[in-house]
KOLMIPA-556637 format. One line per field, with one value per residue: residue number from 1; x, y, z of N, C-alpha, C in turn; residue in one letter. Coordinates in steps of 0.2 Angstrom, whole numbers, m for minus. Last residue first. Layout:
BEGIN
num: [NUM:...]
n.X: [X:...]
n.Y: [Y:...]
n.Z: [Z:...]
ca.X: [X:...]
ca.Y: [Y:...]
ca.Z: [Z:...]
c.X: [X:...]
c.Y: [Y:...]
c.Z: [Z:...]
residuo: [A:...]
# end
This chain:
BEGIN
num: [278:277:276:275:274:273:272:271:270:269:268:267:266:265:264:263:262:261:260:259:258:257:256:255:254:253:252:251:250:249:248:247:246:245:244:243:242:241:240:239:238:237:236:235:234:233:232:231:230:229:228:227:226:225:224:223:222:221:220:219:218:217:216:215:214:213:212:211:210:209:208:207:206:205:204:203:202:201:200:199:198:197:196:195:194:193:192:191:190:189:188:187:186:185:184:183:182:181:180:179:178:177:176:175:174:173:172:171:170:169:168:167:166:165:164:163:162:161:160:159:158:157:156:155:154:153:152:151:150:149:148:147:146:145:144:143:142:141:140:139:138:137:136:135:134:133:132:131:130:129:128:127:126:125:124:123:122:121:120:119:118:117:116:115:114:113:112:111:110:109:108:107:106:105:104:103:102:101:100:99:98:97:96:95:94:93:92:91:90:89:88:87:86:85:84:83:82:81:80:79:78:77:76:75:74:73:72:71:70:69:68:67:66:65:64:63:62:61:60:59:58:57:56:55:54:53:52:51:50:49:48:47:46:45:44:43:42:41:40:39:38:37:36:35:34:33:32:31:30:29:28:27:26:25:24:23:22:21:20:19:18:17:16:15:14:13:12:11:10:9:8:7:6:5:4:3:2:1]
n.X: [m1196:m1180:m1171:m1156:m1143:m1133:m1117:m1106:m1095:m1084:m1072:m1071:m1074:m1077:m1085:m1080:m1088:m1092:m1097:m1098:m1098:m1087:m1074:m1068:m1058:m1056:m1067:m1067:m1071:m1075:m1076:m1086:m1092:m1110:m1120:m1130:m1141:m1146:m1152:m1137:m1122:m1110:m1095:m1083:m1073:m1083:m1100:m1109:m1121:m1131:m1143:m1157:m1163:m1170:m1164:m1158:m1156:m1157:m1150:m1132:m1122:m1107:m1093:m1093:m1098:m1111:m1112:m1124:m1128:m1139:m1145:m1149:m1150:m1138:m1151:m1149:m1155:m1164:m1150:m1139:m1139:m1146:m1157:m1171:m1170:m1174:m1160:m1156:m1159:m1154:m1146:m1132:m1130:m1115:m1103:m1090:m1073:m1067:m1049:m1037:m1032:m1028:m1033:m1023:m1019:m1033:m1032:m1016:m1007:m1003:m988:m985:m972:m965:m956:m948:m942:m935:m940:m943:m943:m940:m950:m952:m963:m964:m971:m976:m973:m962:m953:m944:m942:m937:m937:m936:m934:m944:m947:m963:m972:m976:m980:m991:m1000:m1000:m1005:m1020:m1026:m1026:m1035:m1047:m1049:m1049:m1062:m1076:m1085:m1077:m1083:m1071:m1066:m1051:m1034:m1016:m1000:m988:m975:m963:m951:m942:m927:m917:m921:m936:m952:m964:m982:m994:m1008:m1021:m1035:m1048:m1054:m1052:m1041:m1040:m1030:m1021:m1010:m1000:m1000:m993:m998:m1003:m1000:m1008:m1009:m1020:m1019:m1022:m1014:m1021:m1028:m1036:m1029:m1011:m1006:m1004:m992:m978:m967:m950:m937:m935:m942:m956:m964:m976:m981:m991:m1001:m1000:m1003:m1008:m997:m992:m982:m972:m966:m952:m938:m925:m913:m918:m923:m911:m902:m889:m877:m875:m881:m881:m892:m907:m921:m933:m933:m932:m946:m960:m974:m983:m1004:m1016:m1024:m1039:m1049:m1050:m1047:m1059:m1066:m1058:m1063:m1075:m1079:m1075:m1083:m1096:m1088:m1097:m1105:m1107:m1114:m1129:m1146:m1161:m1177:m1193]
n.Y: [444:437:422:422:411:408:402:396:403:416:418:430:444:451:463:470:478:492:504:521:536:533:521:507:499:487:476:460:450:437:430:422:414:415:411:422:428:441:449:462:460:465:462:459:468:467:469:485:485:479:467:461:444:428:416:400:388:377:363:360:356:348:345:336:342:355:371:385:403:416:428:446:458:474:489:505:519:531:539:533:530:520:513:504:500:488:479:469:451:439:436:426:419:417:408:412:413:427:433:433:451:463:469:469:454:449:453:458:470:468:466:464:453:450:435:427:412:403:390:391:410:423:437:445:455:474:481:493:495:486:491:483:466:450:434:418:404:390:375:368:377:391:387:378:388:399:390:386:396:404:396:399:414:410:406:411:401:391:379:371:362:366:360:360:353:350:360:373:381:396:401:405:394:387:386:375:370:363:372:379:387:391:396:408:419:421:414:401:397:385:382:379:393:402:416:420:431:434:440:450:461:466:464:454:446:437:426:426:433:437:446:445:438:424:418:430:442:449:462:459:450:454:443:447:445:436:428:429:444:454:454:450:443:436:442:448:433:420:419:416:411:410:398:400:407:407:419:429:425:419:415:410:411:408:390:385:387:388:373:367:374:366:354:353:360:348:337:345:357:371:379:386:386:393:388:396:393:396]
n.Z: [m303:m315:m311:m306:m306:m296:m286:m271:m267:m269:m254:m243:m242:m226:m216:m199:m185:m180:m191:m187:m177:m170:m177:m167:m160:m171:m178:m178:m194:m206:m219:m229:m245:m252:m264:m273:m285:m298:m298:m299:m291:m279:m276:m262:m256:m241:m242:m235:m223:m216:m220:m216:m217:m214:m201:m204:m208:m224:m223:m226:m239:m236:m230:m221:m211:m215:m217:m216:m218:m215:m226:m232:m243:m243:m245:m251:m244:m242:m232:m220:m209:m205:m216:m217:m236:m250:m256:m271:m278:m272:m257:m251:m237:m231:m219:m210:m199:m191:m188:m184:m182:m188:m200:m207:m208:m213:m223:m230:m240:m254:m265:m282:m292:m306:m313:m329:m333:m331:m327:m315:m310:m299:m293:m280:m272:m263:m252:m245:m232:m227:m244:m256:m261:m260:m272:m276:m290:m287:m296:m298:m306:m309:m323:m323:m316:m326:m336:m330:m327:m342:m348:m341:m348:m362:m362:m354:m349:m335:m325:m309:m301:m292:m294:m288:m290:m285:m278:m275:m265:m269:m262:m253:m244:m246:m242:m252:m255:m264:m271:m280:m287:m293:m311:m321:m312:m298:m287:m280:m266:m255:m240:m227:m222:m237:m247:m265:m279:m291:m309:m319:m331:m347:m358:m357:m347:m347:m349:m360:m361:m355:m363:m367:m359:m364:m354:m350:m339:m331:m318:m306:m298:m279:m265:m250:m233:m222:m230:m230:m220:m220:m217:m225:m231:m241:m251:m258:m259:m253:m251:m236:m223:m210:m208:m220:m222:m215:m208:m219:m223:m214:m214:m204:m207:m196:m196:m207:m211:m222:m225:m222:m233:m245:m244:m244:m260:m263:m260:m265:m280:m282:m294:m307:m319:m316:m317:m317:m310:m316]
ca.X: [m1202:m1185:m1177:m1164:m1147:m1137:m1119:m1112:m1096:m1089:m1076:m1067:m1075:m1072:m1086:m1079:m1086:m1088:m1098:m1095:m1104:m1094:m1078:m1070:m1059:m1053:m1062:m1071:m1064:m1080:m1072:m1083:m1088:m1101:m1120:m1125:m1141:m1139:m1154:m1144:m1124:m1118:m1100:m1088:m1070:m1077:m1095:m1106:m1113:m1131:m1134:m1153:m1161:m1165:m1171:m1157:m1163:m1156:m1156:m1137:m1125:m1113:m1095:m1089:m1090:m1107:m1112:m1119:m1128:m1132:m1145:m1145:m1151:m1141:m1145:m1151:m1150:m1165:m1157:m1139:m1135:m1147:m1150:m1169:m1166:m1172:m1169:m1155:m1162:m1153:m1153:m1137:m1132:m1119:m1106:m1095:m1077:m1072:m1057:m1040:m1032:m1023:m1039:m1026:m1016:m1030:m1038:m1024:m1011:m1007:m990:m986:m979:m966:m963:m949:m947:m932:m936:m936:m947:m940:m948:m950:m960:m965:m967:m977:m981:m970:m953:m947:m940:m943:m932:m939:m929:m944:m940:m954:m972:m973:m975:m984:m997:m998:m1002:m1015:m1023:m1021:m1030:m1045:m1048:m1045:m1057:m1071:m1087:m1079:m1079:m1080:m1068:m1057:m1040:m1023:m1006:m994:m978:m969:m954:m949:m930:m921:m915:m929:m946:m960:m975:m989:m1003:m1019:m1028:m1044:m1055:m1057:m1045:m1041:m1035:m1020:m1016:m999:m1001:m990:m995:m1004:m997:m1006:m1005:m1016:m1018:m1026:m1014:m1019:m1022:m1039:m1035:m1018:m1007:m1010:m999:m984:m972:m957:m940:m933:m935:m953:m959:m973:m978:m988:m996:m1004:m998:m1009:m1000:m995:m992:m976:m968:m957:m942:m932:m912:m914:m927:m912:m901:m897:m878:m873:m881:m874:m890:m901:m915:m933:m934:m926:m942:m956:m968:m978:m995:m1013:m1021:m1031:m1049:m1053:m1042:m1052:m1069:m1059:m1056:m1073:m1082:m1069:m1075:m1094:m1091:m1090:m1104:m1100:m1111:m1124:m1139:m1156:m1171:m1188]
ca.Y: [440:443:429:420:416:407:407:396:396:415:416:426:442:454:457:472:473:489:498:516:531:532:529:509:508:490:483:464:455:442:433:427:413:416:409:419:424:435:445:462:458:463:465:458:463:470:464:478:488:486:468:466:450:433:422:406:387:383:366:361:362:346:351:332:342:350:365:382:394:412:424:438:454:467:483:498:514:527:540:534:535:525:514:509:497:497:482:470:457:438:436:435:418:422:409:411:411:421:434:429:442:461:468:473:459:449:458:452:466:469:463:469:455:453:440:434:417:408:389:386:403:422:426:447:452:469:476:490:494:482:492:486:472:453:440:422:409:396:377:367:372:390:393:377:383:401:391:382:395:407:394:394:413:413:402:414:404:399:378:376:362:368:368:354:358:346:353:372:375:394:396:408:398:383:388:376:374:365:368:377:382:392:390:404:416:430:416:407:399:393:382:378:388:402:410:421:423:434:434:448:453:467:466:463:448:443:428:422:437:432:447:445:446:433:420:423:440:441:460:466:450:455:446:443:452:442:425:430:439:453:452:455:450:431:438:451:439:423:419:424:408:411:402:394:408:403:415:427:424:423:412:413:409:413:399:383:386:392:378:366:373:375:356:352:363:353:337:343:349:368:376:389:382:394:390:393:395:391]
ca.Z: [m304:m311:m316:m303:m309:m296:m289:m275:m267:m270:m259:m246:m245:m231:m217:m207:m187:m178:m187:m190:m182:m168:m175:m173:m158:m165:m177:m175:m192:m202:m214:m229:m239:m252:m258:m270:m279:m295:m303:m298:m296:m281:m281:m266:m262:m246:m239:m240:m222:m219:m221:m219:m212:m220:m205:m200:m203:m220:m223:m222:m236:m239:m235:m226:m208:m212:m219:m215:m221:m212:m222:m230:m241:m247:m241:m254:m246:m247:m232:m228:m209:m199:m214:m215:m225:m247:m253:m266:m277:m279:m262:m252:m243:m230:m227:m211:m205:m191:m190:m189:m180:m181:m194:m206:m207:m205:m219:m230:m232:m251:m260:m277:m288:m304:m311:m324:m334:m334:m335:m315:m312:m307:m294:m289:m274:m272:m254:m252:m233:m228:m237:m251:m261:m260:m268:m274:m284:m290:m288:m297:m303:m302:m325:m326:m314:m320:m338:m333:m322:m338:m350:m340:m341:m359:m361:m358:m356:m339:m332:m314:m308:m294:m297:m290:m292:m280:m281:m276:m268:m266:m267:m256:m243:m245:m245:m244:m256:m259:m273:m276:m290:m288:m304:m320:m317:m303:m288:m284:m267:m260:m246:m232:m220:m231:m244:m257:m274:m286:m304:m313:m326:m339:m359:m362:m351:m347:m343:m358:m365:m355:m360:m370:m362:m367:m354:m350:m345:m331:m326:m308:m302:m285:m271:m255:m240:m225:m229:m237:m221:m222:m209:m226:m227:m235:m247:m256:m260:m252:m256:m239:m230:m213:m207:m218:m224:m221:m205:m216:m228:m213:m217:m203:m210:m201:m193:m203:m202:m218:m227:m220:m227:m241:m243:m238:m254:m265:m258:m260:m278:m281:m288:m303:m318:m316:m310:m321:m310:m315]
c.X: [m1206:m1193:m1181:m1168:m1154:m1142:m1126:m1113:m1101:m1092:m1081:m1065:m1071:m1075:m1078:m1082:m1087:m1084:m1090:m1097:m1103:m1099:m1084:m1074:m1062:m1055:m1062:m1065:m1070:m1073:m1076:m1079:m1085:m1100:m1111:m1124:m1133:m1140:m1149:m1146:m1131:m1121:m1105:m1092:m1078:m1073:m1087:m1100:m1112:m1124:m1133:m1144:m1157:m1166:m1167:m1163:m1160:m1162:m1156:m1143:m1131:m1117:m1102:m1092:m1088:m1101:m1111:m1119:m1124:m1133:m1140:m1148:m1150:m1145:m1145:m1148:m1153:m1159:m1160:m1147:m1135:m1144:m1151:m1162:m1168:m1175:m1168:m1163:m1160:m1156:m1149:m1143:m1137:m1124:m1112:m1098:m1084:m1076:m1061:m1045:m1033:m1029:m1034:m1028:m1018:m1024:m1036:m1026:m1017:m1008:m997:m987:m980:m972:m963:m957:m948:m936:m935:m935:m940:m942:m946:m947:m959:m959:m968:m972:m983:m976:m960:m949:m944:m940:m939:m935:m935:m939:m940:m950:m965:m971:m972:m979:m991:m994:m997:m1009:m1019:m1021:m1023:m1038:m1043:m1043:m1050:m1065:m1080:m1081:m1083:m1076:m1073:m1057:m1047:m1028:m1011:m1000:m985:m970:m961:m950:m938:m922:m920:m924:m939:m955:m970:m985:m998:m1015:m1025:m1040:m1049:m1057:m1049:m1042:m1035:m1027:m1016:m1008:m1001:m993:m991:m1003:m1001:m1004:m1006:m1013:m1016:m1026:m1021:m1019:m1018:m1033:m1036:m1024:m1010:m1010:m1004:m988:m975:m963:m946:m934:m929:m946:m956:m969:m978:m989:m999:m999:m1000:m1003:m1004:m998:m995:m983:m974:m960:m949:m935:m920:m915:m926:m920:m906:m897:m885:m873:m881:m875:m883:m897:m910:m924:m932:m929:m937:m950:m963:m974:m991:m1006:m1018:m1028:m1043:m1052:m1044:m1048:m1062:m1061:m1056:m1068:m1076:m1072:m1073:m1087:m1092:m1093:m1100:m1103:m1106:m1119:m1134:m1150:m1165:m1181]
c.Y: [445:442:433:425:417:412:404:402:394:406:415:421:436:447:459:465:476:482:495:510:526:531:527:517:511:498:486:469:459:445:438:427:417:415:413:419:419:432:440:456:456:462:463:464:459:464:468:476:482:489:476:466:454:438:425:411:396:386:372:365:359:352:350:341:339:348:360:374:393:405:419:434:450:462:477:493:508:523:535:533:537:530:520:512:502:497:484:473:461:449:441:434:426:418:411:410:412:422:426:430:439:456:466:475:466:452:454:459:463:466:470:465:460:455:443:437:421:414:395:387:398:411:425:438:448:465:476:487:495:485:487:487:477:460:446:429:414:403:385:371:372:383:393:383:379:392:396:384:389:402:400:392:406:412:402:408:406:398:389:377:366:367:365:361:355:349:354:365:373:384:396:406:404:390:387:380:375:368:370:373:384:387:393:398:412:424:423:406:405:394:389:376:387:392:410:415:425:429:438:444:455:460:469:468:456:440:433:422:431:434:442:441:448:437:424:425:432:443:455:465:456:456:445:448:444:446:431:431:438:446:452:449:452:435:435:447:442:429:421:424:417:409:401:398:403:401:405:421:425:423:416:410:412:411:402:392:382:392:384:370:372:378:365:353:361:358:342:342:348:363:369:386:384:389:390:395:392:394]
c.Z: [m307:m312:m314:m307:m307:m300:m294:m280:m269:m270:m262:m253:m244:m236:m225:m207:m196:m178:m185:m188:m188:m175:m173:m173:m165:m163:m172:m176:m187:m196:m211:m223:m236:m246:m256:m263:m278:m289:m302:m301:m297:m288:m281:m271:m264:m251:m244:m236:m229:m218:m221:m217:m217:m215:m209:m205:m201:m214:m220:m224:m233:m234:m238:m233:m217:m213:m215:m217:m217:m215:m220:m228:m238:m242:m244:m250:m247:m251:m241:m230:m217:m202:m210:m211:m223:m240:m250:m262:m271:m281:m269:m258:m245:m238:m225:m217:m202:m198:m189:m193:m185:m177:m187:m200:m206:m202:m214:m225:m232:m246:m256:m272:m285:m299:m305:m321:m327:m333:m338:m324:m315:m306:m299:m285:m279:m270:m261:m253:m242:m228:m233:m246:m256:m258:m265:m271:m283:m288:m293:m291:m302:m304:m317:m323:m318:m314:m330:m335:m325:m330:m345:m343:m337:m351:m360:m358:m357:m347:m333:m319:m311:m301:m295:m289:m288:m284:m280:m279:m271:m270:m263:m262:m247:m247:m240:m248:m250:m261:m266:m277:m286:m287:m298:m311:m317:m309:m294:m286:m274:m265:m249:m239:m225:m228:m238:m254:m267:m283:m297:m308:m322:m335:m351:m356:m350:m350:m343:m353:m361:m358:m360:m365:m364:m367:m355:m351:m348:m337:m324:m318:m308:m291:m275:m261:m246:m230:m225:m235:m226:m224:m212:m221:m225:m228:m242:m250:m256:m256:m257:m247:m233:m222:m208:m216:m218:m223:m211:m211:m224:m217:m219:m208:m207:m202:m198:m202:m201:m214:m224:m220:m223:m235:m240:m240:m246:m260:m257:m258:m269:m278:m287:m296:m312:m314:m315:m317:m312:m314]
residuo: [X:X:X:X:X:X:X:X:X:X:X:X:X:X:X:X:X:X:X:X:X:X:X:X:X:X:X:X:X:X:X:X:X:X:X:X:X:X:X:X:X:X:X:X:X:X:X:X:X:X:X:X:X:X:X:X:X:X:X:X:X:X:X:X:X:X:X:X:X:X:X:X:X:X:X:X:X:X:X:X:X:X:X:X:X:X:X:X:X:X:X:X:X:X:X:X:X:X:X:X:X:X:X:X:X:X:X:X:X:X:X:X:X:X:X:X:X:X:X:X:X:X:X:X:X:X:X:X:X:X:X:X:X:X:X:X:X:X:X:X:X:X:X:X:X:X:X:X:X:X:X:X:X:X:X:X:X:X:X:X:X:X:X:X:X:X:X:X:X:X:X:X:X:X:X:X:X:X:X:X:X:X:X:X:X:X:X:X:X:X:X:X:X:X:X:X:X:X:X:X:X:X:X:X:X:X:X:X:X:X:X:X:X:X:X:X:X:X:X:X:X:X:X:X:X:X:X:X:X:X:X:X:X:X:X:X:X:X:X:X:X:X:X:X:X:X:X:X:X:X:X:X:X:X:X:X:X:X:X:X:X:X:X:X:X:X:X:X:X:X:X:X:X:X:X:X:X:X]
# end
């Protein structure tokens, strides 16, 4: 019998993402943001760096005085990310994925509107860092962004004080120079041994292609399992696990000869499933 894992997201919330997948890449370009002749701007008014390029990975957080967010860690390091896209702002690394709009105004970020996925973690930590990252953006947040674009860091301080600090990393459409194409891939619970043309006794994960309907309701699956002989990036395999995930599919440009020429990258995990070993 197989025991699931509380980590599948409802229909509704399935079709928002689905949405969200297939809206275009952001220009949210921070001088493009900035009112002009506005000479109070600071350093985000100046910078041709765009947010919805890079995902932003939180560095430090300090509150008013100085004193480190602590519930914003586990086992004593952040893991939140941010990324913008259109007009939504996206945070991922704790329990649920929590969302919210946002516009920026000179050099103000606006944010309103939370709203999380409901899976529930054993660890409670996890849950209580998106409820406390959502408090800590919600409102009118100055934003400035430092460096150059192949490492940005951008620095917010929040409307009651508090200090953070992000790295920025290029999405994989920044990367790859497009969109890419969504897909969901359903991986078996056991990896298998492929004949990889270039890795002698490699383990491929095994797949098959899901897809959903227009209200996020998964379809009968009618595609054949088949080897993967490349991993998904930003994914882990977890022996004894079956997930279903959402990915990005990027074709690479002038890829080496013995490389493939498509990346798959990760974008979420949408299903998860424990499956006993037979």
């Amino acid at each position: 019998m197989n025991i699931t894992r509380p980590l599948v997201l409802s229909a509704a919330a399935l079709s928002l993402a689905l949405l969200a997948a297939c809206a275009a890449p952001s220009h949210n370009n921070a001088n493009a943001a900035a009112p002009a002749g506005d000479s109070a701007s600071t350093g985000a008014a100046h910078s041709s760096i765009d947010l919805g390029a890079y995902r932003w990975n939180l560095d430090t957080a300090s509150d008013a005085t100085g004193k480190p967010i602590g519930v914003l860690q586990r086992e004593g390091k952040y893991g939140l990310q941010l990324s913008f896209l259109k007009d939504r702002l996206g945070v991922s690394g704790g329990c649920n994925h929590v969302g919210a709009t946002y516009a920026l105004k000179g050099d103000k970020i606006e944010v309103k509107n939370f709203q999380t996925t409901l899976m529930a973690c054993q660890d409670q930590r996890l849950m209580q860092m998106d409820s406390e990252i959502s408090k800590q953006l919600e409102g009118s947040t100055q934003f400035a962004i430092e460096g150059q674009a192949q490492q940005p860091r951008l620095l917010l301080t929040t409307a009651s004080g508090s200090k953070l600090v992000l790295s920025g990393q290029p999405t994989p459409e920044t990367r790859y120079g497009g969109a890419g194409t969504t897909m969901f891939l359903e991986v078996d619970a056991q990896r298998r041994s492929c004949p990889h043309p270039l890795m002698r006794d490699y383990q491929c994960l095994w797949v098959r292609e899901r897809k959903y309907d227009a209200n996020g309701v998964a379809l009968a699956p009618t595609e054949d399992w088949h080897f993967l002989y490349q991993d998904i990036e930003g994914y882990t395999h977890e022996a004894g696990v079956r997930n279903v995930v959402r990915i990005k599919k990027f074709d690479i440009k002038n890829p080496p000869a013995d490389a493939s020429s498509v990346a798959y990258v990760l974008d979420m995990v949408v299903e998860s499933e424990l499956v006993p070993a037979r």
